[in-house]
Structures are given as structure tokens and as C-alpha cells.
C-alpha positions in Angstrom: -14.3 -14.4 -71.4 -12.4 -15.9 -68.9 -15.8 -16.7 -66.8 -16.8 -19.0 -69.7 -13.0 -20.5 -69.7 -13.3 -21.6 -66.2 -17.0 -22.6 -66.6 -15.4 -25.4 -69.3 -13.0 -26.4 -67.4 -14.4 -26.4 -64.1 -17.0 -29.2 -65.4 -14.4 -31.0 -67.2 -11.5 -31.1 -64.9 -11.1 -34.2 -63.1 -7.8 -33.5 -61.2 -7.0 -31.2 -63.6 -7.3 -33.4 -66.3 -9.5 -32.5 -69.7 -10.7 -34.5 -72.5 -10.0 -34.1 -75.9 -13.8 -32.5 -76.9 -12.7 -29.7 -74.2 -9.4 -28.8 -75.6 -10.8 -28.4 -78.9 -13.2 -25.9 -77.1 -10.3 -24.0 -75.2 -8.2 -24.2 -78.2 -11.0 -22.9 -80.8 -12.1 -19.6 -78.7 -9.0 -18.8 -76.5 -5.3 -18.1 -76.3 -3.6 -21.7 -74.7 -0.3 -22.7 -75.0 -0.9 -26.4 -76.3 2.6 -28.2 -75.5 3.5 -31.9 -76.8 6.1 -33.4 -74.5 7.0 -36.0 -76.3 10.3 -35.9 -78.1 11.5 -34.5 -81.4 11.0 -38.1 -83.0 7.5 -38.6 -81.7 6.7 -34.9 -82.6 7.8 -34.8 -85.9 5.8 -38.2 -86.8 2.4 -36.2 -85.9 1.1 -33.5 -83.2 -1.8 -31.8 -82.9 -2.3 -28.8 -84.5 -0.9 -25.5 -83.0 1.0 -27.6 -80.4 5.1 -26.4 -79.7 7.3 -29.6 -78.7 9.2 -29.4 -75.6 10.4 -32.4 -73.8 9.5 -33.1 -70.1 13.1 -34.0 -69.3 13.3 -30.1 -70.8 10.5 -28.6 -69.7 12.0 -27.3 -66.5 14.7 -25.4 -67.9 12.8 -23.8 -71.1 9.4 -23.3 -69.9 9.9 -19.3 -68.1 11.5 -18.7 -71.7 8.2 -19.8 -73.6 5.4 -18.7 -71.2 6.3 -15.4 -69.2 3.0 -15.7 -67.7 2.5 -17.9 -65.1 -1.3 -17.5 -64.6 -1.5 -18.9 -68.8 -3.7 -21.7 -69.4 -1.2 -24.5 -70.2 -2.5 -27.8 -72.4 0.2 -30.2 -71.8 -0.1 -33.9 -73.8 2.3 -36.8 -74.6 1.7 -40.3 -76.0 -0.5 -41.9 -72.8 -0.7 -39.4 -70.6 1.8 -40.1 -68.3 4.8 -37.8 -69.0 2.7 -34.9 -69.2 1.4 -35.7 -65.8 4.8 -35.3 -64.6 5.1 -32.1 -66.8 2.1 -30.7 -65.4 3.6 -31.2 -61.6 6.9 -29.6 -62.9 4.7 -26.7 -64.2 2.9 -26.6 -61.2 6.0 -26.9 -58.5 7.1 -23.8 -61.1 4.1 -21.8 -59.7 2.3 -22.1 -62.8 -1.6 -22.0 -62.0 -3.4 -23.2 -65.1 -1.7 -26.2 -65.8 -4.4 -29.3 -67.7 -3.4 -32.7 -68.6 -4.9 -34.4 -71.6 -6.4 -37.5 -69.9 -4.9 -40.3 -72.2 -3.2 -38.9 -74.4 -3.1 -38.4 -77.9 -2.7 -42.4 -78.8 -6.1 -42.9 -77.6 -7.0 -40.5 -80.1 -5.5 -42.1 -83.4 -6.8 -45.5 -82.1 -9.5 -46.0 -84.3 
């Protein structure tokens, strides 16, 4: 199983970055932790399914309380993709190892 995780993201990743069609692939068949981290506001007026909210000016301090395991594969998304990017190096800098950004955000998404 986890040779056909990295196989998905290992085509997709462009510096660790994954688009939406491939999170909806990890999402569907494995066990991610999908994190929004936008805040409460943004949260609360729409998130993707199965996502948990947690800031990226909190992210630091709650994270080791959330995910234990540091080796975890870690979806992080905000509005444009820029907060999470900073998430993702706070997660990283953390020693977390499977840390994915969703390249621009989940605006781009509702765009239609």
C-alpha cells in the first residue's frame, strides 16, 4: 500500500506540492490527515470534506497533539496556497516527513 502512495505522489509532487485530482486519490484509498489552515471564519464558511481546522499562526504549538506520528502523510491547504506553504515548512522544520501542499489552494477550486 504505501508503494502505490509514493508512486502517486512521487509523479505529482512538484516541490512537494499536489493537485487537487491527487488528493482526492490519497484521500479516497488512504489514512491522511487533511488540515485547512485557514481560520475558524474561513473554515466554518466551507472546507473540504474530512479536513480538521488548525491555524498556521497555531499550527506549531498544536500539531504533536493532533499527529503523534511524524512520518503521517500530512495534506495541508488554505485559501491560495500560501499560508499552507508556510505551514508545510513549520511541519517540516518539526521533522515531519510527509508534509504536501495543495498547489493553489482551495479558491482555485470554487472558481468556476
Amino acid at each position: 500500500m504505501f508503494k502505490k502512495i509514493k508512486r502517486i505522489l512521487y509523479r505529482s509532487i512538484d516541490n512537494k506540492e499536489i493537485s487537487y485530482d491527487v488528493l482526492k486519490k490519497l484521500t479516497k484509498d488512504n489514512e491522511v490527515v487533511l488540515i485547512d489552515v485557514r481560520s475558524n471564519q474561513e473554515y466554518e464558511e466551507g472546507h473540504l470534506n474530512g479536513a480538521i481546522n488548525l491555524s498556521v499562526y497555531n499550527i506549531k504549538n498544536k500539531i504533536e497533539n493532533l499527529v503523534k506520528d511524524k512520518e503521517k502523510i500530512i495534506i495541508l491547504y488554505c485559501s491560495s496556497g500560501n499560508r499552507s506553504k508556510k505551514a508545510k515548512e513549520i511541519l517540516e522544520n518539526l521533522g515531519y516527513n510527509n508534509v504536501y501542499n495543495l498547489k493553489k489552494g482551495i479558491d482555485n477550486l470554487w472558481i468556476k
